[in-house]
C-alpha positions as CSV (number, residue, x, y, z in Angstrom):
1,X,58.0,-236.1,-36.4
2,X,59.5,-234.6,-33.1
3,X,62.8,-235.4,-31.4
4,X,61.9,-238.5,-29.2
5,X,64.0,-241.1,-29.0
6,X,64.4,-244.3,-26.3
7,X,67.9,-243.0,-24.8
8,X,70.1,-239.5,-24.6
9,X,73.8,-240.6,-23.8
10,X,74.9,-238.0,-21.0
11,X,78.7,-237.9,-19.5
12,X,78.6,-241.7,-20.3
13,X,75.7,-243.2,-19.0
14,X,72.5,-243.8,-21.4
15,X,69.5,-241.9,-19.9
16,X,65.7,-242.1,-21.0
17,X,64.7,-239.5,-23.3
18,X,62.4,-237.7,-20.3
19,X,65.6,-238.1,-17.8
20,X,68.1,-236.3,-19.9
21,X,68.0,-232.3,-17.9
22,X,70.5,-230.3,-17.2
23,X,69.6,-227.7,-14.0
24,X,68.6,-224.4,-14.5
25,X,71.3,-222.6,-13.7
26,X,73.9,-224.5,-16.4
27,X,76.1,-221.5,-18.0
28,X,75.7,-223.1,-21.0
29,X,72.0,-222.1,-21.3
30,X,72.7,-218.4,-19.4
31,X,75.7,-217.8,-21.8
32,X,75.5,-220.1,-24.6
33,X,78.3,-221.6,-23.6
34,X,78.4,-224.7,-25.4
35,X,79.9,-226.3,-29.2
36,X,77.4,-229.3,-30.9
37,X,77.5,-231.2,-34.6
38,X,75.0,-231.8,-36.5
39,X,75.5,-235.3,-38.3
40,X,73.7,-237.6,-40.2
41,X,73.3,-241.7,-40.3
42,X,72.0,-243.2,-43.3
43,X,70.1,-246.0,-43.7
44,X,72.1,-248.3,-46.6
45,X,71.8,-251.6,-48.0
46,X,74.8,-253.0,-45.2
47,X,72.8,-251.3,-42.4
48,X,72.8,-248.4,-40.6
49,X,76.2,-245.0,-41.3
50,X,77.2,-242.4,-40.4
51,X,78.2,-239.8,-42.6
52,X,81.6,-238.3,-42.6
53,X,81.4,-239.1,-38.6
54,X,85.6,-238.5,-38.2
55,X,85.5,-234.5,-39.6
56,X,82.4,-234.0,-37.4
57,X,84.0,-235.1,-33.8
58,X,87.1,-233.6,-35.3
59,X,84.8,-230.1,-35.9
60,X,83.5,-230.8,-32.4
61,X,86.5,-230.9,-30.7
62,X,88.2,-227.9,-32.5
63,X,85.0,-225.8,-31.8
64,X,85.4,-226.5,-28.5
65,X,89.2,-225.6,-28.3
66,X,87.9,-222.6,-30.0
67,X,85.9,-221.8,-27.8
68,X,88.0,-221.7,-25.0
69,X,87.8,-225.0,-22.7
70,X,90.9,-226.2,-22.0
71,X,90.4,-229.5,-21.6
72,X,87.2,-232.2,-22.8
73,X,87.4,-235.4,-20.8
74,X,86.5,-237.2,-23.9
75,X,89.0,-238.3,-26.9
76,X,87.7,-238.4,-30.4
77,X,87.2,-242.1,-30.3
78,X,85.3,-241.9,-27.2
79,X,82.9,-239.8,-29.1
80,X,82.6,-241.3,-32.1
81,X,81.9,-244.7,-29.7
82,X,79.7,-242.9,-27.8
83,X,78.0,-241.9,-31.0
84,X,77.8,-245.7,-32.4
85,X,76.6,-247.1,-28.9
86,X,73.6,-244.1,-28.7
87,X,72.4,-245.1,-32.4
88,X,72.5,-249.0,-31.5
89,X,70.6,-248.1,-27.9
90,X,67.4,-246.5,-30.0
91,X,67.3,-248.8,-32.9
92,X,67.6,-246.0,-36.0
93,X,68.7,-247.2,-39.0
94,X,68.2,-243.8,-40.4
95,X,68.7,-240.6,-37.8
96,X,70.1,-237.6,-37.0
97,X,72.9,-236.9,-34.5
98,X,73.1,-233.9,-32.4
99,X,76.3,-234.2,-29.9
100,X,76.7,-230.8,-27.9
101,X,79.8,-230.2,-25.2
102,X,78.2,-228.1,-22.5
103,X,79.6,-225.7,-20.0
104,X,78.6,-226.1,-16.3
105,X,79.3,-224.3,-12.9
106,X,78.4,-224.1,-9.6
107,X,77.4,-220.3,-10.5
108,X,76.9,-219.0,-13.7
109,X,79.8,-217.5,-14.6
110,X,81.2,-216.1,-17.5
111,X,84.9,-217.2,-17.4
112,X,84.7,-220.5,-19.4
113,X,88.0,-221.7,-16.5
114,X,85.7,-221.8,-13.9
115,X,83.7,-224.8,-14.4
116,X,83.9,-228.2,-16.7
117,X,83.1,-229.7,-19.9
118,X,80.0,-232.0,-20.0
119,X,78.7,-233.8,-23.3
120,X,75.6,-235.0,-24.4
121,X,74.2,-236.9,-27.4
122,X,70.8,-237.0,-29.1
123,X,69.4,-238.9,-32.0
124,X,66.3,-238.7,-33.1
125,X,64.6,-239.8,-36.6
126,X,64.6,-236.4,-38.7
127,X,64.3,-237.0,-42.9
128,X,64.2,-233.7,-44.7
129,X,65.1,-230.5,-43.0
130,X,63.3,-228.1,-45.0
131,X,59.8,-230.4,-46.5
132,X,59.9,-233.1,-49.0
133,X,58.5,-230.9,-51.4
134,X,62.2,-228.4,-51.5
135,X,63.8,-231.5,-52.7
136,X,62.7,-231.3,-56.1
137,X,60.4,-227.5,-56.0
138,X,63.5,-226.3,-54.6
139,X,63.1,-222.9,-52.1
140,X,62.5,-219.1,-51.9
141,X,65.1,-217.2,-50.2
142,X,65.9,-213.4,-49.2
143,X,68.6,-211.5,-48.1
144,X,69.0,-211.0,-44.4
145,X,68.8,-207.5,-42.7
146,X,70.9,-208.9,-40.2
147,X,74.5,-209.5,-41.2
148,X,76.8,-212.9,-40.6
149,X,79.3,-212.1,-37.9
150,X,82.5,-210.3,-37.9
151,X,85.4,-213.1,-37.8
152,X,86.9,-211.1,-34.9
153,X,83.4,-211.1,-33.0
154,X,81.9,-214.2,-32.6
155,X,84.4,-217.2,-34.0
156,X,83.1,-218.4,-37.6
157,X,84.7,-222.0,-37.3
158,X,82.9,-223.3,-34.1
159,X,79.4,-224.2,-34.0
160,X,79.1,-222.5,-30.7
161,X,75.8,-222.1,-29.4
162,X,75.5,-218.7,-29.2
163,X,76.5,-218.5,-32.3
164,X,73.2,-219.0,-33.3
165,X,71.3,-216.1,-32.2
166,X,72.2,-214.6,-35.4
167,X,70.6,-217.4,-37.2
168,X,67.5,-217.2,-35.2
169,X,66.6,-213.6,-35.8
170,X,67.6,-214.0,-39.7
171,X,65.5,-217.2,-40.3
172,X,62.5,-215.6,-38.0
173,X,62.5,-212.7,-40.1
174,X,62.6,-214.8,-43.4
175,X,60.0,-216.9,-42.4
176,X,57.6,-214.1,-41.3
177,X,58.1,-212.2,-44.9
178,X,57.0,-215.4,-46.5
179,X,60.1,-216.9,-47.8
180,X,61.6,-220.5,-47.1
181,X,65.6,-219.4,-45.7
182,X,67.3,-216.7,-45.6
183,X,71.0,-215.3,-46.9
184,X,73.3,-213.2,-45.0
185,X,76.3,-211.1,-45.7
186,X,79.2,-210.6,-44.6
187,X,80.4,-207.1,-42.3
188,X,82.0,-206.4,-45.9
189,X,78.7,-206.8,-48.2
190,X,79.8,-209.9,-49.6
191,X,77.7,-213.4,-49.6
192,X,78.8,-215.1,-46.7
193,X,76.3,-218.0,-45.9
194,X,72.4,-219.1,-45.1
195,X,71.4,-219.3,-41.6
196,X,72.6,-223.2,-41.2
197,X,73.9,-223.7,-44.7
198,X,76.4,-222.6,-47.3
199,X,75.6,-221.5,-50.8
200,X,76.7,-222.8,-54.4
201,X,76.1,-220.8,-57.3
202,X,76.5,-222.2,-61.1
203,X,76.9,-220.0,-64.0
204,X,78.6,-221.0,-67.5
205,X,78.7,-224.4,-66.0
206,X,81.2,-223.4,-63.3
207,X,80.1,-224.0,-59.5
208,X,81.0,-220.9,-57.2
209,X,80.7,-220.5,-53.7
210,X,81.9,-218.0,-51.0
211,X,85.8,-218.4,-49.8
212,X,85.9,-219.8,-45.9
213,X,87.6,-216.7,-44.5
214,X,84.1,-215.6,-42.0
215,X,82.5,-219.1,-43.2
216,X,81.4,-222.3,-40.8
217,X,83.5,-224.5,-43.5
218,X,80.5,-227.2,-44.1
219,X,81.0,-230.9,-44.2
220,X,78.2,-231.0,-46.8
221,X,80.1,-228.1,-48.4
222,X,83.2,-229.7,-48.4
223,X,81.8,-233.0,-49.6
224,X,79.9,-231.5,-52.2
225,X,83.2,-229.9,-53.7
226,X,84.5,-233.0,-53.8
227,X,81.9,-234.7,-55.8
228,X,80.9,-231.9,-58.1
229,X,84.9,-232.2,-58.9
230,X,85.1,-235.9,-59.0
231,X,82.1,-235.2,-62.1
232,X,84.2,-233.0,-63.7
233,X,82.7,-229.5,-62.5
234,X,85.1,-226.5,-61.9
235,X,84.8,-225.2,-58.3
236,X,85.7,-221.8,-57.6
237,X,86.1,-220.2,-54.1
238,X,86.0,-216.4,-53.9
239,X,84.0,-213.4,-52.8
240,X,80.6,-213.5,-54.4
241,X,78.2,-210.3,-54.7
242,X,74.6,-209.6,-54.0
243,X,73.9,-208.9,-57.3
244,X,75.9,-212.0,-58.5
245,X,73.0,-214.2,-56.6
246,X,70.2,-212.2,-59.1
247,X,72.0,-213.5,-62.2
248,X,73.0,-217.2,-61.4
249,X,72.0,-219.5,-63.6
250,X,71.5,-222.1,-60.7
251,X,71.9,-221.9,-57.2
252,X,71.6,-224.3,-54.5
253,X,72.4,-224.5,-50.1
254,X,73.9,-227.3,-48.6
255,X,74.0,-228.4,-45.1
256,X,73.8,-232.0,-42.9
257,X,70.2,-231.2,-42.2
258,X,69.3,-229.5,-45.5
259,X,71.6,-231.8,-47.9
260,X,71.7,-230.5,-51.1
261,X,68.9,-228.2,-52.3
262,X,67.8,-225.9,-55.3
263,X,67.1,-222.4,-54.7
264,X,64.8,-221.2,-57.5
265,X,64.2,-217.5,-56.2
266,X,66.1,-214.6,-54.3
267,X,64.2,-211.6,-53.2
268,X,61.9,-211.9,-55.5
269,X,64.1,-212.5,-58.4
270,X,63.6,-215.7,-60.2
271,X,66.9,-217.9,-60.3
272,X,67.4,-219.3,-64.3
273,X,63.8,-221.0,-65.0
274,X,62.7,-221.2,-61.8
275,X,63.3,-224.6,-61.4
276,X,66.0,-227.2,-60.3
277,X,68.7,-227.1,-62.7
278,X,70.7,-229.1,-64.0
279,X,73.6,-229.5,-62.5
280,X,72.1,-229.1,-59.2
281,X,70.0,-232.3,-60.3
282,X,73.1,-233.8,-61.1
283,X,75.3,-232.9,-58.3
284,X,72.1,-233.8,-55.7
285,X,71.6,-237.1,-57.1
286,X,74.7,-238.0,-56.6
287,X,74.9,-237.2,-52.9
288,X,72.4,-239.0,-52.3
289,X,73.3,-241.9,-53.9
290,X,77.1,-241.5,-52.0
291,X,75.1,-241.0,-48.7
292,X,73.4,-244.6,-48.9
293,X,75.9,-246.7,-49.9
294,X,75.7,-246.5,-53.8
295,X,78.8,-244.1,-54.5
296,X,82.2,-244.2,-55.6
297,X,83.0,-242.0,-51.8
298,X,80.6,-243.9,-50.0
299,X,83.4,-246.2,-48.5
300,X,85.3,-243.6,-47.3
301,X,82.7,-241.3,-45.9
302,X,80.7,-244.3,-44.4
303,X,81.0,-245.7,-40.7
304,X,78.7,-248.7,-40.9
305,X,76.9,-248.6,-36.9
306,X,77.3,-252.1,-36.2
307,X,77.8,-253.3,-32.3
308,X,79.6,-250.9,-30.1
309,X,81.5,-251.0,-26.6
310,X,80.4,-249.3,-24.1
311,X,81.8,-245.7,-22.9
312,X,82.8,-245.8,-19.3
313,X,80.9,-243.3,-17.1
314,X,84.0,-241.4,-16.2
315,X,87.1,-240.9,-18.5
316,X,88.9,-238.1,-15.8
317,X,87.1,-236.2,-13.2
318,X,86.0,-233.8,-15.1
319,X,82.8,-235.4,-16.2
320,X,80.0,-234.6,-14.3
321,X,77.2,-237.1,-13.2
């Protein structure tokens, strides 16, 4: 299914799907000048929520203070209204949310001062990231060539745009030696992360996972620690080694567009059996069953949709029409 949707709320005004452009010359395509979520809404059995939607305008926000803009004409509560009023508009009861905070300028230019902050939000209907069939045959995954970026380089807390150029040349190059995602490592030649998602390993029954120093630190990731801990898993946080990966006896990624998913093989080293373990099983299942409405976080992770107001075109005059 592709991305189409009825509307794509722009600087506060709904626009149809094939209205929603930005000119040619927007820095934030010539640069990558620009911060986005990725965030889910669930369909449950009291209609239509979004997952965790606070921490994700909260990320939002902070990667675009990262960033470098100095001011975003639009509070957290505009956003998350925004958000709400953009579902209700297209009728999802299940969809994904892509807000991004662009740069624009009447000349590209790469001092992020000369110009303004402009948001857009997408939803689109979008089920599982990575094929039905990885929920329960789990994936294949290598080790990058490229490494995940220097902390001092490219900011590892923002989901900034260009960011993701890294991604893109390690998932091409997974994907074109056959495997399903890849992993990268850090400038040190520790495990930092997958191109979109962090990694979990289990061994002995414990859960490990990379420490957040040169990290995105994942919703899902965080959420996940959360629940495996609530089932009475030990969570560990610390530097984890190539090698280390070869001799799990589980491992799985987790992301907002990937959820919670079994790795069964690393560079062509089979993980445990080769099959979904069990804690994984364990740990997945109950994610999904907190993500629809059925878990003891659900009420505090879940914004039901319902009806809401309507954003104002303008908040200050820094939005651009």
């Amino acid at each position: 299914m592709g991305l189409e949707s009825s509307f794509i709320w722009m600087n506060g005004d709904l626009v149809p799907f094939e209205k929603a452009n930005v000119h040619f010359l927007t820095s934030g395509l010539h640069y990558g000048l620009a911060v986005f979520e990725g965030i889910r809404c669930y369909d449950t059995n009291q209609g239509p929520a979004v997952f965790r939607m606070n921490e994700h305008v909260d990320r939002l926000l902070n990667s675009a203070k990262i960033l470098g803009f100095r001011e975003v004409p639009w509070t957290a509560s505009d956003i998350r209204d925004a958000i709400m009023l953009t579902i209700s508009a297209n009728g999802f009861r299940q969809c994904y949310i892509r807000p991004l905070i662009y740069h624009t300028t009447p000349n590209p230019n790469l001092n992020i001062d000369v110009g303004q902050a402009n948001l857009g939000i997408a939803v689109w209907e979008w089920s599982d990231y990575l094929g039905e069939e990885a929920l329960e045959s789990g994936i294949r995954m290598n080790v990058s060539s490229f490494t995940r970026h220097h902390p001092n380089v490219m900011m590892t807390k923002a989901k900034i745009s260009g960011n993701y150029a890294n991604s893109v040349l390690a998932k091409t190059e997974s994907a074109r030696l056959g495997f399903d995602e890849a992993i990268m490592l850090d400038p040190q030649g520790y495990v930092a992360e997958c191109t979109g998602e962090n990694l979990f390993l289990v061994r002995g029954g414990k859960l490990y996972t990379p420490y957040t120093a040169e990290i995105l630190e994942g919703i899902t990731r965080d959420s996940l620690i959360t629940v495996a801990k609530d089932m009475g898993y030990e969570v560990l946080e610390l530097p984890i080694s190539r090698d280390q990966l070869y001799i799990a006896d589980e491992m799985f990624l987790t992301g907002t567009a990937a959820e919670c998913i079994a790795v069964t093989e690393v560079d062509f080293r089979t993980i445990g059996n080769g099959k979904m373990g069990p804690v994984t099983r364990a740990i997945q299942k109950t994610f999904h069953e907190t993500v629809h409405g059925n878990g003891a976080r659900s009420a505090e992770w879940l914004d039901p949709v319902g009806t809401p107001a309507t954003i104002p075109a303008k908040t200050n005059s820094m939005a651009e029409k």
